[in-house]
C-alpha positions in Angstrom: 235.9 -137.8 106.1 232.5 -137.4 108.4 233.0 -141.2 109.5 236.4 -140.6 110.3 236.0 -137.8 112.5 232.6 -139.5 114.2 235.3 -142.1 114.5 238.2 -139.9 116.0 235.8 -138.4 118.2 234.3 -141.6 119.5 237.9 -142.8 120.3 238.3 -139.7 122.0 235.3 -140.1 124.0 236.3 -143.5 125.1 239.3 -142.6 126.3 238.4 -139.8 128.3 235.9 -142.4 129.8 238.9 -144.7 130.6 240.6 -141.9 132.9 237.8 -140.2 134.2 235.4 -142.9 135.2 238.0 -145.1 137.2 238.9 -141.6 139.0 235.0 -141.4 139.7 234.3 -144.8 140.9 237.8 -143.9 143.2 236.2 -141.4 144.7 233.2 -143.3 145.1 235.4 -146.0 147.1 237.3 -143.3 149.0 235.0 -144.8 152.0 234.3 -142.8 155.7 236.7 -139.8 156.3 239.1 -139.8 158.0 239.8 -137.2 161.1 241.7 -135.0 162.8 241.5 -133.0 166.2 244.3 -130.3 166.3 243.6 -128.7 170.4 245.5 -125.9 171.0 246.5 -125.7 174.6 246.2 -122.2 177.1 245.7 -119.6 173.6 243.4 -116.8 173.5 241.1 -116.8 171.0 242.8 -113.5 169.2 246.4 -115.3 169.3 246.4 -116.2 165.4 247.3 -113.9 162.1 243.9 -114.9 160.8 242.1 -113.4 163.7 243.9 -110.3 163.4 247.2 -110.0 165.6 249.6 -107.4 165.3 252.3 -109.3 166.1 251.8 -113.5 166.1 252.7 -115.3 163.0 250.7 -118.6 162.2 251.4 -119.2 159.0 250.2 -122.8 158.6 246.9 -122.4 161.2 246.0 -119.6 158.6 246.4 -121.8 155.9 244.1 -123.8 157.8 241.4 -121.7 158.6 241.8 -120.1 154.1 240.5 -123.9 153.8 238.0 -124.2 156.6 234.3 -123.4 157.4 235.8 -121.1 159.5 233.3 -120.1 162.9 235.3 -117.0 164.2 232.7 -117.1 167.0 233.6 -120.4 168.5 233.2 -121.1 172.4 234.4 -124.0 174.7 231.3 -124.7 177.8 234.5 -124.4 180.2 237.6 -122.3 180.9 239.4 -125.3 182.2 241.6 -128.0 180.3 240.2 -131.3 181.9 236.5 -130.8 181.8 236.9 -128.8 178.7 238.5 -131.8 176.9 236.0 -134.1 178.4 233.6 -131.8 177.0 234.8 -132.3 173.4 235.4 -135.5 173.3 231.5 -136.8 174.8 229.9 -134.0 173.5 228.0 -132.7 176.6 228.4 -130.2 179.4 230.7 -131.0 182.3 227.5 -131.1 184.3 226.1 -134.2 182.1 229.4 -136.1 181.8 230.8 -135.5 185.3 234.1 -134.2 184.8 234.3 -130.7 185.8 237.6 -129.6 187.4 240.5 -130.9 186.5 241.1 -132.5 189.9 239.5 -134.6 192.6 238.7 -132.8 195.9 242.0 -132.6 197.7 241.3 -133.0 201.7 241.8 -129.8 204.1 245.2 -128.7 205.1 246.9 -131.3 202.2 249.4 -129.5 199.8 248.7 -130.1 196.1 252.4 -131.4 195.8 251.5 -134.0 198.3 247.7 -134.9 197.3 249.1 -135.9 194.1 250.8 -138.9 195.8 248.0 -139.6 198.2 245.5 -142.5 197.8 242.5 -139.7 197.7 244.1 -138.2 194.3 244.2 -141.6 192.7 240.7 -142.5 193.6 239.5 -139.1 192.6 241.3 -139.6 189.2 239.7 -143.2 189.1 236.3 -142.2 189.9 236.6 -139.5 186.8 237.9 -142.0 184.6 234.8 -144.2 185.3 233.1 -141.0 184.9 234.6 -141.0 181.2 234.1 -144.6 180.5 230.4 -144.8 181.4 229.9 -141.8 178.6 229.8 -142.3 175.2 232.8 -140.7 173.2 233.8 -139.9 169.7 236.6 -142.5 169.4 234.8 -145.2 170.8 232.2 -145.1 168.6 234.3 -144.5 165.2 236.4 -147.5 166.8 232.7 -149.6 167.1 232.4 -148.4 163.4 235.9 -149.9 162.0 237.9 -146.8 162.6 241.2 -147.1 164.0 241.6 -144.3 166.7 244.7 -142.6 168.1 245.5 -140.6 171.4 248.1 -138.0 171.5 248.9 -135.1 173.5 246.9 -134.0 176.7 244.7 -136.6 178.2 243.6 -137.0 181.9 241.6 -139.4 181.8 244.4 -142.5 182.8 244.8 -144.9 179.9 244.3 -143.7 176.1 241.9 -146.8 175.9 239.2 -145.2 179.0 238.1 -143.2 176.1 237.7 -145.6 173.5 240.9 -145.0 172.0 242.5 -148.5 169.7 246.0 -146.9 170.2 247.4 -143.8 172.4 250.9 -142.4 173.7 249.1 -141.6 177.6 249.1 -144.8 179.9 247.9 -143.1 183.1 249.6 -139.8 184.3 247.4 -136.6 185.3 248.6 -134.1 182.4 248.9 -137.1 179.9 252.9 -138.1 180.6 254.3 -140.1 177.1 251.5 -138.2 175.3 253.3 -134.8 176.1 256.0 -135.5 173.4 254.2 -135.0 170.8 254.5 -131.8 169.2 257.6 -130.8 172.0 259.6 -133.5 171.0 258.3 -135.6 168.1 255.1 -135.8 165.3 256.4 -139.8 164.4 253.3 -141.6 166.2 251.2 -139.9 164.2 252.8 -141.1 160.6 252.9 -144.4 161.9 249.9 -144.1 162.7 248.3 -143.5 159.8 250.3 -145.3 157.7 249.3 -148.1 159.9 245.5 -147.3 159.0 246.5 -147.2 155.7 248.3 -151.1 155.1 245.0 -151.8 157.2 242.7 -149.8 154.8 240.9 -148.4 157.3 240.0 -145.0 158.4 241.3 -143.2 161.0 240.6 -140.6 163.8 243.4 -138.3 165.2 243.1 -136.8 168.3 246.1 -133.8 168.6 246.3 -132.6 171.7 250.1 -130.8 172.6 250.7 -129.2 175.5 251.3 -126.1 173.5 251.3 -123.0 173.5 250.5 -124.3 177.5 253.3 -123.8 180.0 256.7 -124.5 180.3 256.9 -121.6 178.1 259.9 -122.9 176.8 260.1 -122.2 173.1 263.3 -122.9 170.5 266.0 -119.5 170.7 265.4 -118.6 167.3 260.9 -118.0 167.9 261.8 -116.3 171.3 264.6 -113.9 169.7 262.1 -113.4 166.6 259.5 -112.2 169.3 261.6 -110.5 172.2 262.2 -107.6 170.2 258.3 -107.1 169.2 257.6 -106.7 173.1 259.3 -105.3 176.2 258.1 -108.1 178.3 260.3 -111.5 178.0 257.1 -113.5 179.7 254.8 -112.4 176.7 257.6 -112.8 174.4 258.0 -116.4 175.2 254.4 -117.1 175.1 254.0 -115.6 171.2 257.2 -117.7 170.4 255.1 -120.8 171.8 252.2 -120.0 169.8 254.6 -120.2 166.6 255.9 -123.0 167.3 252.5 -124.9 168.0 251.7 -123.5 164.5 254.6 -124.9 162.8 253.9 -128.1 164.1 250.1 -128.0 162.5 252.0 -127.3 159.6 254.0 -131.0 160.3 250.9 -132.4 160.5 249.2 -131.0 157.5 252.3 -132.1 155.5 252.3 -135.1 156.7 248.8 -135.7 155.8 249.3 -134.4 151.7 252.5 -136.3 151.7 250.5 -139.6 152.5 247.8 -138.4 150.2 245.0 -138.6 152.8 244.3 -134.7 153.0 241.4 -135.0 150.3 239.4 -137.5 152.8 240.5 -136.0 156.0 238.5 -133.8 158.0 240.4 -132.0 159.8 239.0 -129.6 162.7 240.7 -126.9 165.0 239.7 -125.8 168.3 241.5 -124.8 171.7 240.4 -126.1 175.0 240.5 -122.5 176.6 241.8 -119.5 176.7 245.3 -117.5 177.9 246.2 -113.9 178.0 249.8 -113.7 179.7 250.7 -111.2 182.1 253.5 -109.7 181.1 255.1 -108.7 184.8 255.1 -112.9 185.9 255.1 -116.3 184.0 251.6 -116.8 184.1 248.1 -115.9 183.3 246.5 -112.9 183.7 242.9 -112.3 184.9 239.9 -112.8 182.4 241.7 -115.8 180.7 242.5 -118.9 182.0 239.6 -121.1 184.7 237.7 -117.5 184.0 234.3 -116.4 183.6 234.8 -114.2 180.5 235.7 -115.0 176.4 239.6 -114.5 177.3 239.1 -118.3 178.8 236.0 -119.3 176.9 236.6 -117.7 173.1 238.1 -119.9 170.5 238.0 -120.3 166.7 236.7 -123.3 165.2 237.6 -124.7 161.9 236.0 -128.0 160.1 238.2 -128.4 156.2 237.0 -131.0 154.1 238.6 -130.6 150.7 236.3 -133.3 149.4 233.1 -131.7 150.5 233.2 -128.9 152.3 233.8 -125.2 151.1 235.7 -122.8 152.9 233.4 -119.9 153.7 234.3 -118.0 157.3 230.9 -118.6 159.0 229.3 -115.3 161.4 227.1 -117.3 163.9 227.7 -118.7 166.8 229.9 -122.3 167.0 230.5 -124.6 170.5 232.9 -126.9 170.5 230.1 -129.5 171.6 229.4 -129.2 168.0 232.3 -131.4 166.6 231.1 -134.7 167.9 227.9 -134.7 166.5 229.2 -133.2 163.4 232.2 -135.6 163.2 229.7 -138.4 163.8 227.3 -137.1 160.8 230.0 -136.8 158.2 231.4 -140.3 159.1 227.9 -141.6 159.0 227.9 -142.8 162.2 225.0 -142.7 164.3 224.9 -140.5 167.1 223.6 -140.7 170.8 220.3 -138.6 170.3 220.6 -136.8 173.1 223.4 -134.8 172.5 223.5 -130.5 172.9 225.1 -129.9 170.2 224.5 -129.4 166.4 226.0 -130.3 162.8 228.1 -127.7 161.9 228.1 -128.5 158.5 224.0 -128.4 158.2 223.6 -124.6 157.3 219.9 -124.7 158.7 221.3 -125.6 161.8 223.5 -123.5 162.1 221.6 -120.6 160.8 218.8 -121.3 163.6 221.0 -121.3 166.6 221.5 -118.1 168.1 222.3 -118.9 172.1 225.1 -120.6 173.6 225.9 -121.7 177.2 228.6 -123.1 179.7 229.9 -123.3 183.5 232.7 -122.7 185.1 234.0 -124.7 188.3 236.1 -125.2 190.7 240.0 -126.3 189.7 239.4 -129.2 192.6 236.0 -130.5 192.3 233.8 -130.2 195.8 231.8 -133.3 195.4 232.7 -135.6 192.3 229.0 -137.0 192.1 227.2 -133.7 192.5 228.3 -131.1 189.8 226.6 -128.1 191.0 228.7 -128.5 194.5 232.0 -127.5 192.3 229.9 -124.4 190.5 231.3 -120.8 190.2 229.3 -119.6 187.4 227.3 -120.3 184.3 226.8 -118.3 181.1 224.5 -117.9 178.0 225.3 -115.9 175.3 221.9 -114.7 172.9 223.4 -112.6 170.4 225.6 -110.1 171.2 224.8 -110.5 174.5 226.5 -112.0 177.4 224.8 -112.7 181.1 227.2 -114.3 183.8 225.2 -115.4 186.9 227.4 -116.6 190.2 227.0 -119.7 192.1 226.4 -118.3 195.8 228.3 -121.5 197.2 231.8 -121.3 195.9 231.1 -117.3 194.4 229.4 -115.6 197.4 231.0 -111.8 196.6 230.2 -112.1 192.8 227.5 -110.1 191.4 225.5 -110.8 188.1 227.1 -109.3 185.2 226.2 -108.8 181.8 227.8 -107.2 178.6 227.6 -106.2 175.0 230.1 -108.4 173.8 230.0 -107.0 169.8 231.2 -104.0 171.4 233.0 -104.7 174.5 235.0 -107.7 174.0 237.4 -106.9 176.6 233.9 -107.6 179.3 235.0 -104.2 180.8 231.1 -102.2 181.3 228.6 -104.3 183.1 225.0 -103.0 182.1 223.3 -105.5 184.3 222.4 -102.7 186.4 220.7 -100.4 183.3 219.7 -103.4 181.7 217.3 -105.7 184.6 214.7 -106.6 182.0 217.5 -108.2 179.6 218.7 -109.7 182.6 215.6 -111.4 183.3 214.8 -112.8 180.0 218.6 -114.3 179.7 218.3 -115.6 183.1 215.3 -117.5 182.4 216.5 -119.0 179.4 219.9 -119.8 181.7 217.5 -121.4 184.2 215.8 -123.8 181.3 219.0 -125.1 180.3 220.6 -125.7 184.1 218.8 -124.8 187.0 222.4 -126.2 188.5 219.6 -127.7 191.3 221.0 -131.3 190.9 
């Protein structure tokens, strides 16, 4: 009887071994991760239910952040979509890759409707694509490591392939033209895509970039009827109606990538490219968002989910998104350019260490393409709960220094650079190590 359960229990064993050690050496095989980029377009960093909104539903970006190293405290160096992609994509300041207004200068007494035909505009736009090209990028060098890399979305930098891109929906047009359907209009270059990747078993990288919640504010009836009663202004209503929709496609997305049974490999990270607060009298932005100085432009909520390695925690310190490349890179295990800002986000003693952030804001038409600090308006450096804003005399001549408590004024509204000069000081030195903005 003894033998015969050693015997029954041996069998058992065995066969335990026969499911569970192929399922093991699978997830041995399971090879680099792949990646996602969602890039929210123009949404203010308190525009989500998971952030605490009264009135904006994101259901599937909540889902998101439940299973995400979430960093609640995430920043973007620039409150402008070009440089601020740029930014993302290289890793570095605008000041180090070049690209740091979203257009070329446009000569005196030209209209913008008319510059954007001119031969100036498109050797602006060519000189910033070179920009781009002579800069390493995150998609160039997972392509170099046997990724296969797509473009969607957003992208001003001419052809998907001037950032190292194997396939792409932009061929050339300033806002990103064919690239601009996705998300508005259709999420089926994505599957393709990776089911593309996936009859070429190799991994992929995603770069999801609608223009949304961005302007046209132009959402389906039903999301602007759920929202027009929430709000006696039709201009904000709209614009909370866009931000549901952007979430719902996420939530395409998402699907898409647990229907194709990639989600367990996938890294998927979140950020937005900068901020919006709408005014509710006009359809556009108000002050303090938008190409602004202050977190309404620069604020932004960062999310890295890994379901194979990474567990969801909502993180308290500070997060750039600078930050994804290098951490993108790491996870991948490809090596990265050693001179880049930002950190790991998934190395906790990193993160735990950092406790200062900084950024720029320029121009909307650069000054001088080859000189950064011609296009300067102001830089910033956060320590703490701390926020010091120092202008750039040449393009910000009336602007005075400003500095807040942002833990307890997060609308920017006291400056206490005045009854605070020796704070001041020691922020504007450390400001002055990182960018003198002299060169």
């Amino acid at each position: 009887m003894q033998l015969q359960r050693v015997a029954h229990l041996f069998c058992a064993v065995m066969a335990a071994a026969f499911f569970i050690l192929p399922n093991a050496m699978a997830a041995e095989a399971k090879g680099p991760p792949n990646i996602v980029m969602i890039i929210s377009d123009d949404q203010a960093w308190t525009d989500y239910s998971f952030m605490g909104h009264p009135n904006i539903q994101t259901p599937n970006l909540d889902r998101l952040a439940a299973e995400s190293r979430l960093f609640a405290r995430g920043y973007v160096p620039a409150s402008l979509c070009c440089p601020s992609l740029a930014s993302m994509i290289t890793g570095r300041y605008p000041h180090q890759h070049k690209v740091t207004s979203n257009d070329p200068p446009m000569p005196a007494g030209m209209k913008p409707a008319e510059f954007h035909k001119s031969a100036a505009f498109r050797d602006g736009r060519e000189t910033m694509n070179q920009f781009m090209e002579a800069t390493p990028t995150l998609p160039r060098l997972l392509t170099k490591a046997g990724y296969l890399t797509l473009q969607t979305g957003k992208w001003w930098q001419g052809h998907f392939s001037h950032g190292g891109f194997t396939h792409g929906m932009t061929k050339g047009g300033r806002h990103g033209d064919e690239g601009l359907d996705i998300g508005r209009k259709t999420m089926q270059p994505i599957t393709d895509f990776i089911q593309t990747a996936q009859r070429e078993k190799k991994p992929f990288f995603v770069w999801y970039a609608p223009m949304l919640p961005h302007t046209p504010h132009n959402p389906p009836a039903r999301l602007f009827d759920k929202y027009k009663t929430k709000t006696s202004s039709p201009h904000v209503a709209r614009y909370w109606a866009m931000v549901e929709w952007f979430d719902e496609t996420c939530g395409e997305l998402l699907d898409t990538l647990d229907k194709q049974g990639v989600a367990e490999n996938t890294i998927v990270v979140y950020v937005t490219d900068n901020g919006w607060i709408q005014d509710p009298d006009a359809p556009k932005y108000a002050a303090k968002s938008k190409q602004s100085q202050y977190d309404g432009g620069l604020r932004t909520p960062i999310m890295v989910r890994w379901p194979a390695k990474v567990k969801p925690a909502r993180a308290p310190q500070l997060a750039m998104s600078l930050d994804l490349m290098p951490t993108l890179l790491k996870a991948a295990g490809v090596p990265a350019p050693a001179d880049l800002p930002g950190i790991d986000l998934l190395d906790d003693a990193a993160v735990a260490k950092r406790d200062t952030v900084f950024g720029q804001i320029f121009t909307h038409n650069a000054v001088d393409l080859h000189k950064p600090a011609s296009s300067l308006r102001w830089r910033w450096i956060i320590e703490g709960d701390w926020k010091l804003i120092v202008p750039a005399a040449q393009n910000e001549p009336k602007a005075v220094v400003e500095l807040y408590r942002i833990s307890e004024d997060s609308g920017e509204e006291k400056n206490l650079a005045t009854t605070e000069p020796q704070r001041v000081e020691q922020l504007r030195k450390k400001l002055d190590a990182w960018w003198p903005a002299a060169k």
